[in-house]
Biopython code that builds the backbone (N, CA, C, O; Angstrom):
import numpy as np
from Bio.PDB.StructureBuilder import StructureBuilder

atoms = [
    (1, "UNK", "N", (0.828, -1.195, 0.000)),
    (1, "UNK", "CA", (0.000, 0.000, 0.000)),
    (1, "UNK", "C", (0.869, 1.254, 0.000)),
    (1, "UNK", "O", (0.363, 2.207, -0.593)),
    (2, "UNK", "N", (1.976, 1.438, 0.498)),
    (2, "UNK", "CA", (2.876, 2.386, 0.568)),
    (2, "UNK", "C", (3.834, 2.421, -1.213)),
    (2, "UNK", "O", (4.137, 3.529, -1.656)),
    (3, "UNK", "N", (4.076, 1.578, -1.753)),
    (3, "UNK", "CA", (4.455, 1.312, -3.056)),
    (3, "UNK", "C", (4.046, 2.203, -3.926)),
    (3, "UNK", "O", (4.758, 3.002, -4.533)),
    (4, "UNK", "N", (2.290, 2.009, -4.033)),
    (4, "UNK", "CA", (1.692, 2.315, -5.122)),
    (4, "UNK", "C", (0.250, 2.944, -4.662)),
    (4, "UNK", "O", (-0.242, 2.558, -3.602)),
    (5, "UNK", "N", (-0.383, 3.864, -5.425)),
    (5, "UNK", "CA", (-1.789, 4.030, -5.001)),
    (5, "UNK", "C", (-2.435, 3.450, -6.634)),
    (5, "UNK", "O", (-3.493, 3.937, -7.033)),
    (6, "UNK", "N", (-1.816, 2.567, -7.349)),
    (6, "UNK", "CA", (-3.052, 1.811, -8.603)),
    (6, "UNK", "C", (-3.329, 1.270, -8.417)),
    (6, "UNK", "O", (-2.644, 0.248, -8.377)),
    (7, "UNK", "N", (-4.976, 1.237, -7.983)),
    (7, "UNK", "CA", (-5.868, 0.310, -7.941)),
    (7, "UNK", "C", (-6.472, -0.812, -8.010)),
    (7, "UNK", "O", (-7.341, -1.405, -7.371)),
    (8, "UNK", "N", (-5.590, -1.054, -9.271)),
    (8, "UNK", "CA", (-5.094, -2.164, -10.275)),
    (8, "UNK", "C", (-4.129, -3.602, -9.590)),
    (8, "UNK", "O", (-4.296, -4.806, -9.397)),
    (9, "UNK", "N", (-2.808, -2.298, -9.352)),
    (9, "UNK", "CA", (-1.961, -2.994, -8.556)),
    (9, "UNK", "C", (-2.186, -4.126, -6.984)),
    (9, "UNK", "O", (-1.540, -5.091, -6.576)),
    (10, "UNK", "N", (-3.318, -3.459, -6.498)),
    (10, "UNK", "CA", (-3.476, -3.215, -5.123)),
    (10, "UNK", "C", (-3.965, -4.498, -5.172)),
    (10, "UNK", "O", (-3.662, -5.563, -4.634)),
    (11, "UNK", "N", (-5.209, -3.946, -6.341)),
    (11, "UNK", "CA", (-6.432, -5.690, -6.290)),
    (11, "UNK", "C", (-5.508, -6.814, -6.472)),
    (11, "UNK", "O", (-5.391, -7.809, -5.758)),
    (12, "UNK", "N", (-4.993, -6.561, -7.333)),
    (12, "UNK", "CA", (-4.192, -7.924, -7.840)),
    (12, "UNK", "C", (-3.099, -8.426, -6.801)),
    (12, "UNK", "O", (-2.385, -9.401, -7.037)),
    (13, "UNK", "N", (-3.017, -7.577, -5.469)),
    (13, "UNK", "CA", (-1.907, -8.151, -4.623)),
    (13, "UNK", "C", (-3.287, -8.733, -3.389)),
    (13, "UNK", "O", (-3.161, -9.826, -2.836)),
    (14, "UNK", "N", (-4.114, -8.128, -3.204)),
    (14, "UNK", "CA", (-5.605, -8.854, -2.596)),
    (14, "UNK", "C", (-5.861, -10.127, -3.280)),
    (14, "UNK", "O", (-6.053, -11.216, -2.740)),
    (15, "UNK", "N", (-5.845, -9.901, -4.335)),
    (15, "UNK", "CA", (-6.557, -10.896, -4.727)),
    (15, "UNK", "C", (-5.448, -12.349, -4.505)),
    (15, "UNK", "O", (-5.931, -13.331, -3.942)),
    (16, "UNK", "N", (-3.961, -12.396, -4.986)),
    (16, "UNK", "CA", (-2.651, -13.123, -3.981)),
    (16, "UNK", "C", (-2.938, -13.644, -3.137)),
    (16, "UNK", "O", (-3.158, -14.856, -3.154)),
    (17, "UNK", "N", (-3.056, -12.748, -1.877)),
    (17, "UNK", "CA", (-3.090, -12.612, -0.403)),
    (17, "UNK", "C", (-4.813, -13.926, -0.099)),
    (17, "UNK", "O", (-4.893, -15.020, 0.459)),
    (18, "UNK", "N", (-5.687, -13.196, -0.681)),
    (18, "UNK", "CA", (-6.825, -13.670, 0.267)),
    (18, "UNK", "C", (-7.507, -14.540, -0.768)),
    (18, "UNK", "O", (-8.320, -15.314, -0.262)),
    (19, "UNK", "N", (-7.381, -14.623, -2.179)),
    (19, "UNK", "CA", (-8.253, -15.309, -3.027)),
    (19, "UNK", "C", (-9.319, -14.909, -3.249)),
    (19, "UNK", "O", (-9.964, -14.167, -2.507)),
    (20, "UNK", "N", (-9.710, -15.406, -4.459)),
    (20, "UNK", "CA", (-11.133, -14.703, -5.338)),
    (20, "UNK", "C", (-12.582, -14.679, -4.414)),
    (20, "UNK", "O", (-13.610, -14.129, -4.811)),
    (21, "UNK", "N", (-12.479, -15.234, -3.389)),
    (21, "UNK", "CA", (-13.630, -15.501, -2.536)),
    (21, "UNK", "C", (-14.506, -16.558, -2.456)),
    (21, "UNK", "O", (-14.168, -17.581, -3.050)),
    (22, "UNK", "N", (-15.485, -16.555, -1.900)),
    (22, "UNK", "CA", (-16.856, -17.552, -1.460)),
    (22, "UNK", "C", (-18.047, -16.727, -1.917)),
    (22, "UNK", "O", (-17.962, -15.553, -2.280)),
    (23, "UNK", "N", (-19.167, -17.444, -1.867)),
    (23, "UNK", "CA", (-20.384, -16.643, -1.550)),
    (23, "UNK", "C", (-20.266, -17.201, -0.121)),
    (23, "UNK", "O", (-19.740, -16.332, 0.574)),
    (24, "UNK", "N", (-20.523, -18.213, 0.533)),
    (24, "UNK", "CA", (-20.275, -18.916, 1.729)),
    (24, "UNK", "C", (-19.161, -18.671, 2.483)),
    (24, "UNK", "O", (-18.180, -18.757, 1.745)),
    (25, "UNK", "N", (-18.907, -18.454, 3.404)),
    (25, "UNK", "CA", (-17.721, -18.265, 4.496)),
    (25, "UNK", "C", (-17.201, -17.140, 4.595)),
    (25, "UNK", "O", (-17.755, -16.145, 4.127)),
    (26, "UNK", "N", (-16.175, -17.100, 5.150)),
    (26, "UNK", "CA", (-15.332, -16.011, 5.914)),
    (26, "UNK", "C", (-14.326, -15.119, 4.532)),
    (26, "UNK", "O", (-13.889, -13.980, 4.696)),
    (27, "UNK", "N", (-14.114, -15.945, 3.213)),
    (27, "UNK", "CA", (-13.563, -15.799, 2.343)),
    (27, "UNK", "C", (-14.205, -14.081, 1.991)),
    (27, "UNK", "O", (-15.350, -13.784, 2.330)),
    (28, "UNK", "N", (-13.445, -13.253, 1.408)),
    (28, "UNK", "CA", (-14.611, -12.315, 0.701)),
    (28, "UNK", "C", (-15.274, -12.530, -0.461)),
    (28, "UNK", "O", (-14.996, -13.413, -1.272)),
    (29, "UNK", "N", (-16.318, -11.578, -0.572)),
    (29, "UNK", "CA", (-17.531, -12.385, -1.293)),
    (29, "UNK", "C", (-16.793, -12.466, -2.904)),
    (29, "UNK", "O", (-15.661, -12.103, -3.225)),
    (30, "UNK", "N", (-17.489, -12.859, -3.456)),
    (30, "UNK", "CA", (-17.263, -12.678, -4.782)),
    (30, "UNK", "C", (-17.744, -14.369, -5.409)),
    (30, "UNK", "O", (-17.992, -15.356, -4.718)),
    (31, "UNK", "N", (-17.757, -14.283, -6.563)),
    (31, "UNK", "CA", (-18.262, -16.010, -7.580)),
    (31, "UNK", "C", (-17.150, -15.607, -8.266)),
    (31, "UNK", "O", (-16.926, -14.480, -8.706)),
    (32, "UNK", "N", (-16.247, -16.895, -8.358)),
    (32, "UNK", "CA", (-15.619, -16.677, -9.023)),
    (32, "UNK", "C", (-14.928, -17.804, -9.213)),
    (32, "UNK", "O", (-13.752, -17.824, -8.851)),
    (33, "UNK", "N", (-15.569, -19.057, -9.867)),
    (33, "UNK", "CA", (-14.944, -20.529, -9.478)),
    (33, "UNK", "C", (-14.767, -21.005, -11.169)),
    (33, "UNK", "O", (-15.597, -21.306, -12.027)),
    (34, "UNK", "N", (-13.353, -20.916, -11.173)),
    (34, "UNK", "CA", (-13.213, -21.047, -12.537)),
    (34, "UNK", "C", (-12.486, -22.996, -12.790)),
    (34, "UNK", "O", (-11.601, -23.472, -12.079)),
    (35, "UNK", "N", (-13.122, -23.676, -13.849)),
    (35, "UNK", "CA", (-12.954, -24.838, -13.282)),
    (35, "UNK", "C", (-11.499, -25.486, -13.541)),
    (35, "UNK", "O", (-10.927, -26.301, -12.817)),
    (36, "UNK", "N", (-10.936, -24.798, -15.022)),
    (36, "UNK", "CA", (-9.483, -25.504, -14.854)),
    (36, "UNK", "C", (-8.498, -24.202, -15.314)),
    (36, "UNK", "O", (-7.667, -24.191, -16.222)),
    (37, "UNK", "N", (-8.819, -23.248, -14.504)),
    (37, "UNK", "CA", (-7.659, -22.086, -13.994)),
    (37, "UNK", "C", (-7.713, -21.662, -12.458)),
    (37, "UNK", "O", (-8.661, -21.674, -11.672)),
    (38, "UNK", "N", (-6.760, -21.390, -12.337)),
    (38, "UNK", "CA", (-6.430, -20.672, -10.769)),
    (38, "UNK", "C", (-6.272, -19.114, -11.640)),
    (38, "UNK", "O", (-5.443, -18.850, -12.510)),
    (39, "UNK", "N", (-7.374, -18.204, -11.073)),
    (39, "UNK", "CA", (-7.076, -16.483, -11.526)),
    (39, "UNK", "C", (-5.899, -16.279, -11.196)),
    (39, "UNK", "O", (-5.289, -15.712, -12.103)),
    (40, "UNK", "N", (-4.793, -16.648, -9.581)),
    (40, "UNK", "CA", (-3.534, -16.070, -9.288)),
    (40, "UNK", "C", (-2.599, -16.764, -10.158)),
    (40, "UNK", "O", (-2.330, -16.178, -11.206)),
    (41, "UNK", "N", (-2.004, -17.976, -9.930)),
    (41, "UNK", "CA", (-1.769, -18.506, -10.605)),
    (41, "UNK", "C", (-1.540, -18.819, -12.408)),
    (41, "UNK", "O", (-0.455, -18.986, -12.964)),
    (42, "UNK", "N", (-2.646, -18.828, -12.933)),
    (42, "UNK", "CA", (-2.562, -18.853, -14.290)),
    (42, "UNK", "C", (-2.850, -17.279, -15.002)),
    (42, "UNK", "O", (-3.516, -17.017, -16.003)),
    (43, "UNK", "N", (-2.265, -16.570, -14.304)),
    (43, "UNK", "CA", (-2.320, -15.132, -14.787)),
    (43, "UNK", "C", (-2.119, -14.888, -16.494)),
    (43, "UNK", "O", (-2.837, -14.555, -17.437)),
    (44, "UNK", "N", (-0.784, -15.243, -16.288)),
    (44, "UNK", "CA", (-0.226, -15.134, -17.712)),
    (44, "UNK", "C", (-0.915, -15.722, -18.896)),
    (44, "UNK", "O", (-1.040, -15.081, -19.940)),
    (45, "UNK", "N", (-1.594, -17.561, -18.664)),
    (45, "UNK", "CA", (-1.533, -18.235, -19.845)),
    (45, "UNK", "C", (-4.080, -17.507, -19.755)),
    (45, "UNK", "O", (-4.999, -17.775, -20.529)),
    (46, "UNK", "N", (-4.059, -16.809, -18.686)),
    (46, "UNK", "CA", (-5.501, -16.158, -18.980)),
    (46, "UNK", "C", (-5.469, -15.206, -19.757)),
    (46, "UNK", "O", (-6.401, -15.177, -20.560)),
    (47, "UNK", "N", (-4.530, -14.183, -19.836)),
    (47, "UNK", "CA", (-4.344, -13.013, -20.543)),
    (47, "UNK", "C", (-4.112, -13.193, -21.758)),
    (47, "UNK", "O", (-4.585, -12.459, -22.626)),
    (48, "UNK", "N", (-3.112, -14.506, -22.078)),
    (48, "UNK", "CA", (-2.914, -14.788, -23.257)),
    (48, "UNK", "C", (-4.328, -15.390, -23.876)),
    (48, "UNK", "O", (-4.711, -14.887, -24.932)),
    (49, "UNK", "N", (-4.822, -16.041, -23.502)),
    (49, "UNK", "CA", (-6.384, -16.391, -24.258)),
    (49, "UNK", "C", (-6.973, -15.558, -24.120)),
    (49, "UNK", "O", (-7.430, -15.370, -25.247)),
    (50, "UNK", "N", (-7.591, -14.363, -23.112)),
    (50, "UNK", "CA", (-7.919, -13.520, -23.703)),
    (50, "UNK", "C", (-7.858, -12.757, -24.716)),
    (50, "UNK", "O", (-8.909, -12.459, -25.284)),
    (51, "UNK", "N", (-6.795, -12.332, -25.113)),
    (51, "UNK", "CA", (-6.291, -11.388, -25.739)),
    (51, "UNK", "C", (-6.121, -12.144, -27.222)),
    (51, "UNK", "O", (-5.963, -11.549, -28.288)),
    (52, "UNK", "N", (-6.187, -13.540, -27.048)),
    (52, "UNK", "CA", (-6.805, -14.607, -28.525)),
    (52, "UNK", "C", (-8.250, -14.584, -28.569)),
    (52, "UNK", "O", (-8.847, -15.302, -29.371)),
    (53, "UNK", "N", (-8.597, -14.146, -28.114)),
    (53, "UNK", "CA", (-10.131, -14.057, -27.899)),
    (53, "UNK", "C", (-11.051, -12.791, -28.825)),
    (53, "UNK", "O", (-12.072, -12.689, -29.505)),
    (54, "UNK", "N", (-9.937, -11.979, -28.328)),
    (54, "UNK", "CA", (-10.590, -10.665, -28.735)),
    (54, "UNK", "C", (-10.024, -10.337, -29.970)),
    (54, "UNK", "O", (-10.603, -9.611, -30.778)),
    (55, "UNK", "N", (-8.617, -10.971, -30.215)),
    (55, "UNK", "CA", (-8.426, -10.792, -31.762)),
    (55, "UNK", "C", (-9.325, -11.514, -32.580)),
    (55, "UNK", "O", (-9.723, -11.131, -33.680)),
    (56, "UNK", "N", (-9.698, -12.786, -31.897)),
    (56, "UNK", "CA", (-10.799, -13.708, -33.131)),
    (56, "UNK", "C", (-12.293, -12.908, -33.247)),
    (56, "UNK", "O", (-13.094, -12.954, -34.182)),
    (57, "UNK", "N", (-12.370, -12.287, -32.191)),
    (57, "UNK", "CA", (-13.667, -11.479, -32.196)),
    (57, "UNK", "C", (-14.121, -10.554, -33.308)),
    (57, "UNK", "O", (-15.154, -10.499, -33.975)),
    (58, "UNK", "N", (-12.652, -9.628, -33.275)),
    (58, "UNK", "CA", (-12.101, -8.438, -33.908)),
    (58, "UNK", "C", (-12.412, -8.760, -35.186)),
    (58, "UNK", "O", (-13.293, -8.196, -35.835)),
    (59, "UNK", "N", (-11.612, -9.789, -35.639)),
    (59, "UNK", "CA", (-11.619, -10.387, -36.942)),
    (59, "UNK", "C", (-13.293, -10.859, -37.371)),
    (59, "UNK", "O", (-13.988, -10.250, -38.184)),
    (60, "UNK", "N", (-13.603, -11.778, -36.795)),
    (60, "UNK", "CA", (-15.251, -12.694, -37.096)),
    (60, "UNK", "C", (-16.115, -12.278, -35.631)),
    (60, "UNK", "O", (-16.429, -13.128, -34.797)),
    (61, "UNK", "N", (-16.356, -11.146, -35.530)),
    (61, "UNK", "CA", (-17.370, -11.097, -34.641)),
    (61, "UNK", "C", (-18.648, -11.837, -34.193)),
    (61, "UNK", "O", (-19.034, -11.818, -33.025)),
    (62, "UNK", "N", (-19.330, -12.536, -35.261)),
    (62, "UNK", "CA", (-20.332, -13.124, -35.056)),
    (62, "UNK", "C", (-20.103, -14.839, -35.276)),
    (62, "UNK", "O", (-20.795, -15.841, -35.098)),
    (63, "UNK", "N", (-18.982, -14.601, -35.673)),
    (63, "UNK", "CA", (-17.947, -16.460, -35.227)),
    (63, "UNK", "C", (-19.289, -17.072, -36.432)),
    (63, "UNK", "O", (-20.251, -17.787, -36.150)),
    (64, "UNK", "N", (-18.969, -16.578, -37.586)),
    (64, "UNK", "CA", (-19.792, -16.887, -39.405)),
    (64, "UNK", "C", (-18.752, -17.509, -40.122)),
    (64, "UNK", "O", (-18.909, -18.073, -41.205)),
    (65, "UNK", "N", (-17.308, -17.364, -39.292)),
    (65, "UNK", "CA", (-16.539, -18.164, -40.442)),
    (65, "UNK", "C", (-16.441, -19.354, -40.052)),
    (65, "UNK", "O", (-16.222, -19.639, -38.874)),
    (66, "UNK", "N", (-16.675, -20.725, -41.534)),
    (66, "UNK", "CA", (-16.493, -22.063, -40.818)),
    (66, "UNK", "C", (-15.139, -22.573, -39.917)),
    (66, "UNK", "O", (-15.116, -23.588, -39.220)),
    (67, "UNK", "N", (-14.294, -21.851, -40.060)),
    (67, "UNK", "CA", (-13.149, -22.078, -39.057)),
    (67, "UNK", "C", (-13.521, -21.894, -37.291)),
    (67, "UNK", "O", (-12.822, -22.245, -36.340)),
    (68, "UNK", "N", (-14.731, -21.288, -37.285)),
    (68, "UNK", "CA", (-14.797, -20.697, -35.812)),
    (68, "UNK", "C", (-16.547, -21.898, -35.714)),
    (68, "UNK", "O", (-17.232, -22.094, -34.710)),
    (69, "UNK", "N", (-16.664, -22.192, -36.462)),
    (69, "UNK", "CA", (-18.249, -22.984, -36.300)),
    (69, "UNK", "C", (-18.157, -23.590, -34.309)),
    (69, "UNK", "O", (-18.873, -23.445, -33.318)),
    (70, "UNK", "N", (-16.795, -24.299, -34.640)),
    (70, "UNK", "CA", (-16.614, -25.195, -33.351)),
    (70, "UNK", "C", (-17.099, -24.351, -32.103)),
    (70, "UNK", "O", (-18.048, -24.609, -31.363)),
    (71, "UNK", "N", (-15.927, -22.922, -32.026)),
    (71, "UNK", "CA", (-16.117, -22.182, -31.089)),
    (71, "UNK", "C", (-17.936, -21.571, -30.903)),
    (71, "UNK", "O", (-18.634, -21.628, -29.891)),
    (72, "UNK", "N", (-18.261, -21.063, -32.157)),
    (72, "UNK", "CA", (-20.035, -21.171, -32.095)),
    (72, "UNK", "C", (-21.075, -22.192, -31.615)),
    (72, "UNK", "O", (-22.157, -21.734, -31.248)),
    (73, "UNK", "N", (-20.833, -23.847, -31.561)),
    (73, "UNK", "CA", (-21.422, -24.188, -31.257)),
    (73, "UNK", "C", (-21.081, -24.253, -29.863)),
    (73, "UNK", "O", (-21.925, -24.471, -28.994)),
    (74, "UNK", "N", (-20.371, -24.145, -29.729)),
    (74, "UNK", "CA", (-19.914, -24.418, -28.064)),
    (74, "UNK", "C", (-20.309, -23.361, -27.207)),
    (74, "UNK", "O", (-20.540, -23.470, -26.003)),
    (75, "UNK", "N", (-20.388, -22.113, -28.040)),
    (75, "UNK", "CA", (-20.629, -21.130, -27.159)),
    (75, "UNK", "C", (-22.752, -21.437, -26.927)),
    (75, "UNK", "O", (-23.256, -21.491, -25.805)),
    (76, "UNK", "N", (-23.209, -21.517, -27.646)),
    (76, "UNK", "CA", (-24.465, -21.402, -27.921)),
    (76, "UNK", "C", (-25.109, -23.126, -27.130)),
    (76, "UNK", "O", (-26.204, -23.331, -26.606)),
    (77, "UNK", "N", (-24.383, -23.737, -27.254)),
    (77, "UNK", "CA", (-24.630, -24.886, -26.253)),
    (77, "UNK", "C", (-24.794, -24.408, -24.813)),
    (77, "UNK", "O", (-25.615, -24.654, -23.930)),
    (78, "UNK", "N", (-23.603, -23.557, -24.908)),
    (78, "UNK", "CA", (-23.341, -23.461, -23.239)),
    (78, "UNK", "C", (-24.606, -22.425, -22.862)),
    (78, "UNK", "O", (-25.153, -22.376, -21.760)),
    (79, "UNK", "N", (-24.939, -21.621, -24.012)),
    (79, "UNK", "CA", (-25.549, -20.227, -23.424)),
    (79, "UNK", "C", (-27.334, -21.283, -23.157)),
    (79, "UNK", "O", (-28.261, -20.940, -22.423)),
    (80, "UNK", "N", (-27.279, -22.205, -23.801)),
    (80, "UNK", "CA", (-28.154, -22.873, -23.174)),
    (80, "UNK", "C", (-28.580, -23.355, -22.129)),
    (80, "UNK", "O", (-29.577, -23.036, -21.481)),
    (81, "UNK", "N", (-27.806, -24.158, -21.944)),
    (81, "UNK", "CA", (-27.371, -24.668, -20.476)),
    (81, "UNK", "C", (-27.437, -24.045, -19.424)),
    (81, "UNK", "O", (-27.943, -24.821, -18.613)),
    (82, "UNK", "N", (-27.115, -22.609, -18.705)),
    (82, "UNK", "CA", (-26.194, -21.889, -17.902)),
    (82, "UNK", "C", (-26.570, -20.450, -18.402)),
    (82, "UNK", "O", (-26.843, -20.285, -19.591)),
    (83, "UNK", "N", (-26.586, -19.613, -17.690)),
    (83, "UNK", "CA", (-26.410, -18.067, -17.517)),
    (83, "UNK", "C", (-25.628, -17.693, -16.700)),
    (83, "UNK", "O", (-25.698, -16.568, -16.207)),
    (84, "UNK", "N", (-24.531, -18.745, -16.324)),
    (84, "UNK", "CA", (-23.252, -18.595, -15.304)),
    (84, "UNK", "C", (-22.005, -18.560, -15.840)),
    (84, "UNK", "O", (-21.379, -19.611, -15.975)),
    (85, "UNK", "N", (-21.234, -16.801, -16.390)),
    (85, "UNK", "CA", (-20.185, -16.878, -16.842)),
    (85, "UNK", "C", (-18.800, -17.313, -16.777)),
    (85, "UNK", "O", (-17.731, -17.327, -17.387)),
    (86, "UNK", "N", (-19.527, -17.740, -15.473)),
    (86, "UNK", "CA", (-17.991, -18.783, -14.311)),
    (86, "UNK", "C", (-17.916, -20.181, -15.032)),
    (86, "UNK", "O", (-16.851, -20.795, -14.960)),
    (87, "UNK", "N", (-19.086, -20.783, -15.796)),
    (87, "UNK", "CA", (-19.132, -22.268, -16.562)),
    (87, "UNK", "C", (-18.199, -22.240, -17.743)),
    (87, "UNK", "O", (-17.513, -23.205, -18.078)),
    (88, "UNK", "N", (-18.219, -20.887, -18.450)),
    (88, "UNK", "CA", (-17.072, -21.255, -19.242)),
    (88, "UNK", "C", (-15.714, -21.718, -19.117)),
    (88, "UNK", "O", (-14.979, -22.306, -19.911)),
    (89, "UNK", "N", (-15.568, -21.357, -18.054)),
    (89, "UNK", "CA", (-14.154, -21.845, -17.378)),
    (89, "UNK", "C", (-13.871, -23.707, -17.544)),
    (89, "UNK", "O", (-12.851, -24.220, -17.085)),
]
sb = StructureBuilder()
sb.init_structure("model")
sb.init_model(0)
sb.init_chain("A")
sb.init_seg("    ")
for serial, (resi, resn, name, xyz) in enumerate(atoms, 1):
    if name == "N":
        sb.init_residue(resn, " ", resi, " ")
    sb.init_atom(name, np.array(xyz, "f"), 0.0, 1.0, " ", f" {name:<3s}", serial, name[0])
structure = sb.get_structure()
């Protein structure tokens, strides 16, 4: 806290320290149960799929090219299933 006043910085050393939270327990609150990443942990290889994410977006927004069909059905399966953005995980 003496380091830095970015906000940014701060969360991301909270978030280290105490973890993404519970809805249940002593944890602080938050949903945030991602099923095969750790948020602290897999920092790096999340940012990197993000940031593949948003270039494929950029490019085929509405995921119309048959190269992305896969990623379309999967998404539209899931949006079936679930209104829980934590399931994509």
């Amino acid at each position: 806290m003496v380091e830095t006043s970015d906000g940014f910085k701060i969360a991301e050393v909270d978030l280290k320290l105490r973890g993404p939270g519970n809805i249940m327990g002593t944890q602080q609150s938050g949903v945030l149960n991602l099923k095969i990443a750790d948020i602290v942990k897999d920092t790096e290889i999340l940012v990197t799929a993000r940031n593949a994410a948003m270039n494929l977006l950029s490019k085929d927004a509405n995921l119309s090219k048959p190269e992305n069909s896969v990623i379309l059905n999967s998404y539209t399966k899931l949006q079936k299933t679930s209104g829980l953005w934590a399931n994509i995980s």
